[in-house]
Every structure is written in structure tokens, then in C-alpha cells.
N, C-alpha and C positions, 0 to 999 in steps of 0.2 A: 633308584635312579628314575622311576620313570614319575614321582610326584615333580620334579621339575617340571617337564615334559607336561602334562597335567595343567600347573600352575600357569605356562605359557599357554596352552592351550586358550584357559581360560581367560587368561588376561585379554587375548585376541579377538575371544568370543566378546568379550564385556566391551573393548574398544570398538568394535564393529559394530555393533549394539548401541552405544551411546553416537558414535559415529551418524549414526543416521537416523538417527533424531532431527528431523527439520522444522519442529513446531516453532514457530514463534510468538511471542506474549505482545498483543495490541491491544489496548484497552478500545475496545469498541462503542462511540458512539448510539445512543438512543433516539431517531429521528422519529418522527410521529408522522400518519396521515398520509399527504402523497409524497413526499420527502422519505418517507422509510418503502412505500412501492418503487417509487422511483430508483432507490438506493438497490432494492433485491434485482431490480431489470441488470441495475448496470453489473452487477454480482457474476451474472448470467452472462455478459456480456466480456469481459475482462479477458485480455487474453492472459493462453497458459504461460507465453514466456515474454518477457517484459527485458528489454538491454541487454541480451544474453544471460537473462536470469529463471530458473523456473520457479512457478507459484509455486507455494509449499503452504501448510495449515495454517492457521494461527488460534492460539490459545487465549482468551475463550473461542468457542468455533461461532464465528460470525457473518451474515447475509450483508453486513458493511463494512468491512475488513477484507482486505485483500493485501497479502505480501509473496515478496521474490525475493529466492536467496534466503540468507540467512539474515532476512530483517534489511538488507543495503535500501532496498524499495517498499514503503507499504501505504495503503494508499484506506481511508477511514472516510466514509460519505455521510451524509446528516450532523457532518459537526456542524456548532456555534459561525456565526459571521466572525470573521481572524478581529482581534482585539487591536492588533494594533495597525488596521485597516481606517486608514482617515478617508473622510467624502470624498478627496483629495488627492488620495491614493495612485499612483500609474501602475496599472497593469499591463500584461504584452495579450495580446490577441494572439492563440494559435489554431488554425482552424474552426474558427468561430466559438472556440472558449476564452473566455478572461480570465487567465492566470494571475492572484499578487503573489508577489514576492515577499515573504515578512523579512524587512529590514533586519531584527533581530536575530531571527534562524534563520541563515542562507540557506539549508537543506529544505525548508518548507515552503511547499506552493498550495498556494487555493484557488479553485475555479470556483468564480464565487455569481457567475451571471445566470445560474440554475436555477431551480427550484430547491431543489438540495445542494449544500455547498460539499465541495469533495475536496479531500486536504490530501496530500501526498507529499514525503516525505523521502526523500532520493539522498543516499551518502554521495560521499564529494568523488568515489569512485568512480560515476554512474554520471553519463549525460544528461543532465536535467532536460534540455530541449529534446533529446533523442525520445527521455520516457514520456514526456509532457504532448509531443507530436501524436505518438500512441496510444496515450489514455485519454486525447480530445476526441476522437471519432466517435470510444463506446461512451463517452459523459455525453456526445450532442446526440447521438442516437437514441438513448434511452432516459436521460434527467430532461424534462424539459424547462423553454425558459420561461 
């Protein structure tokens, strides 16, 4: 009678265990130069809770990666200029950052008037303007333009 007991035990232990697990997988960007210092300032800077989300790791563990939750927000500095960014482009001003919008992916925004471009990635959960208000202050504080 009591290998049940046991068995439940266990299963509890393992769910709980896996349960809290918060790594998330972001492939991290390689920026060079003052694009990769710039990127660790803002690192530093980022706050711990983001639209009622708290940071949690990300796998691999990166100085340009930064995620909330379980992946809903995560935000990757020193990418590429966005591809399908024309000269042309309208971006929204928020707090003296130029956010585009890719046409394509409604979840992805790029502040792209830095020195290092910062890509953030918000599920449709999540108020885009709410995280984007919040992650302008540490982009113009620490990426210059």
C-alpha cells in the first residue's frame, strides 16, 4: 500500500520540478564593438518585471537577451537592421525611441534610431505600447544614438 503513496509522492516531486523551470530558449544575437557595450549597459538596466511579467533566464545565458514570463516578452539587442524596414518605413516615436513595426510579425518591434538596434517581441497577450513605454527609457539611457 504505501508504493502508491510513493509513486504520488513522486510524481508531485517531478511536477513541481519541472513546474518551475523558467528558462527560456532565445537565440542571442552577436553585436560587435560599441553595439555589444551598449547592449550589456542596457542588460543592466532592464527592469525585473515588465507588463506584470517577471524576467526569468534565457537559454543560452546572454548579456543581449532578456525575457518575461514564459517567453510572452523578450527583447534580443545588437540584431540586424529589420529586413523588411524600407527608407520609407513609419515608425511611432515613444519617448524619444523609433519603434517599426514589421508589417509581417505584428508581435515584433524594433527601435531602430540607436546605435544598437533592439528587437522586442510582445505576444498578443501583452500591451505592446504598455512594454514599449517601458523598455524606451532603459534603450535611451544606455544605447546611444
Amino acid at each position: 500500500m504505501r508504493t502508491p503513496a510513493l509513486l504520488a509522492m513522486a510524481a508531485a516531486v517531478l511536477a513541481a520540478v519541472t513546474g518551475c523551470s523558467s528558462t527560456v530558449r532565445v537565440e542571442p544575437p552577436t553585436p560587435m564593438g560599441a553595439a555589444a557595450a551598449a547592449c550589456r549597459k542596457l542588460d543592466a538596466a532592464l527592469p525585473h518585471r515588465l507588463d506584470g511579467l517577471d524576467r526569468v533566464a534565457s537559454e543560452p545565458a546572454s548579456p543581449y537577451v532578456a525575457v518575461w514570463g514564459a517567453g510572452e516578452i523578450a527583447l534580443r539587442c545588437g540584431v540586424e537592421r529589420p529586413a523588411a524596414m524600407a527608407a520609407t518605413a513609419e515608425v511611432s516615436d515613444i519617448n524619444g525611441i523609433a519603434w517599426f513595426a514589421d508589417p509581417r510579425k505584428p508581435t515584433l518591434f524594433t527601435a531602430i534610431n540607436r546605435e544598437a538596434y533592439v528587437e522586442v517581441t510582445i505576444s498578443r497577450e501583452h500591451s505592446s505600447g504598455t512594454v514599449l513605454v517601458d523598455l524606451s527609457g532603459p534603450i535611451k539611457a544606455t544605447i546611444p544614438d
